[in-house]
Structures are given as C-alpha cells and as structure tokens.
N, C-alpha and C positions, 0 to 999 in steps of 0.2 A: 504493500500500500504506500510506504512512505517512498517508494522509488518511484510509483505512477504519480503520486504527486508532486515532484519533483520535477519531472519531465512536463506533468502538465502547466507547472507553473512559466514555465519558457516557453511555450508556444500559443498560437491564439485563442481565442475563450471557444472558437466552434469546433474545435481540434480533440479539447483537453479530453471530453468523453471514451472518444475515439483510443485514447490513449490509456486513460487508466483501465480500459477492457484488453492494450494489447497488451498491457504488464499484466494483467488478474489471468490471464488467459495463458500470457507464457511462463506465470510463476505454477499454475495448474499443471499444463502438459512437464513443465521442465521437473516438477518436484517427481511423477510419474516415472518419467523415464530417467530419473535419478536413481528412485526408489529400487525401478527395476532393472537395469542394467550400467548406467556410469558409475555407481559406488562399486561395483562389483570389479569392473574393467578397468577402472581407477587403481586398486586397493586391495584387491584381490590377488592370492599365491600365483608367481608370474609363470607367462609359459616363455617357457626361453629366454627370461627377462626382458619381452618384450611388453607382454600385454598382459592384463588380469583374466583369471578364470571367470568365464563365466556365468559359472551358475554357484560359484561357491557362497557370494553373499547376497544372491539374487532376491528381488524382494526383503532385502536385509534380512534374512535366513539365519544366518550365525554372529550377528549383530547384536553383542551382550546389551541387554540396556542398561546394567551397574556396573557389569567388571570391565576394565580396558583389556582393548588388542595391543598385545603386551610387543608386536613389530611396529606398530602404526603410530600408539599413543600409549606412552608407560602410567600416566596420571590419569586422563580424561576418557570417562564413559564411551564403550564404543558406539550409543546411540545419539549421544554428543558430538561427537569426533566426525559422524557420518552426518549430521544437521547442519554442523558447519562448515564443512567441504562443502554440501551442496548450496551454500547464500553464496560463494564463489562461484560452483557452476552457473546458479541461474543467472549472477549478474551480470556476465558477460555477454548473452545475447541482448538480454533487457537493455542495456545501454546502446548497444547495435541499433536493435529498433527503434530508440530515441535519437539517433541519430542523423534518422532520414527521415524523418517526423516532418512534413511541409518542403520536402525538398524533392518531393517526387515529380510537383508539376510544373 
C-alpha cells in the first residue's frame, strides 16, 4: 500500500487509481509466485551451484516458522527470513511499473 501511494502521489490525480491497483495486483501475483516457487529457487539446496531445488521449499514446505535455517539465517525465523526476501522481490518490479506510469503515450 504504502509503495502505490507513493507512486500515486507523483503522477496525475486521473492516473493515481490506475496505479495503486497495478501495485495491489503485483504485490498479489508476486507474493504467489514467491510463495511458490522464487523462495525455493532463490534459497533452496543448489543443483550444481547453480540454481535452487525446486520443490524442496515449494509453497514454503520446510519453512520453520520459529526455528532458523541454520545455512541461510543463524538468528532469524525461517518464516521471517522468507517474508523479507520477498519485500525485495516484489519491489523491484513495482518500481518498474512506476516507472512508465504516463510515459506510454
């Protein structure tokens, strides 16, 4: 919310709508496809040290919610750990999309 209002406050009053539905709409789909496969591909036991497994934490499947992932994060809850990776993922498209907010036509 406070990113769509942020965006909406720098472009025109007929725009701003438009906008805080394309941030509620890509913090929806982006937390989903967080949920279910970029933490896992992220964060996940590598395959060849390239990429994450996976299915290993798919739908946060082996995602302690109190004890930490003792490779990832030695202090912080691994349902912590996974919440705040994803306010990075999502940010970076949401800014994209503010970007070209009034600059398409």
């Amino acid at each position: 919310p406070a990113m769509g209002l942020a965006q909406a406050g720098m472009i025109r009053r007929k725009n701003s709508l438009s906008m805080l539905m394309q941030v509620l709409f890509g913090m929806a789909i982006g937390s989903l496809l967080w949920a279910f496969l970029g933490f896992t591909l992220s964060f996940g036991p590598t395959h060849y040290g390239w990429i994450g497994d996976p299915f290993y934490f798919m739908f946060f499947r082996n995602v302690p919610v109190s004890e930490c992932i003792p490779q990832l994060a030695d202090s912080i809850p691994g349902s912590l750990f996974a919440s705040f990776q994803m306010m990075f993922a999502l940010m970076t498209p949401l800014i994209v999309t503010g970007s070209w907010t009034e600059k398409m036509t």
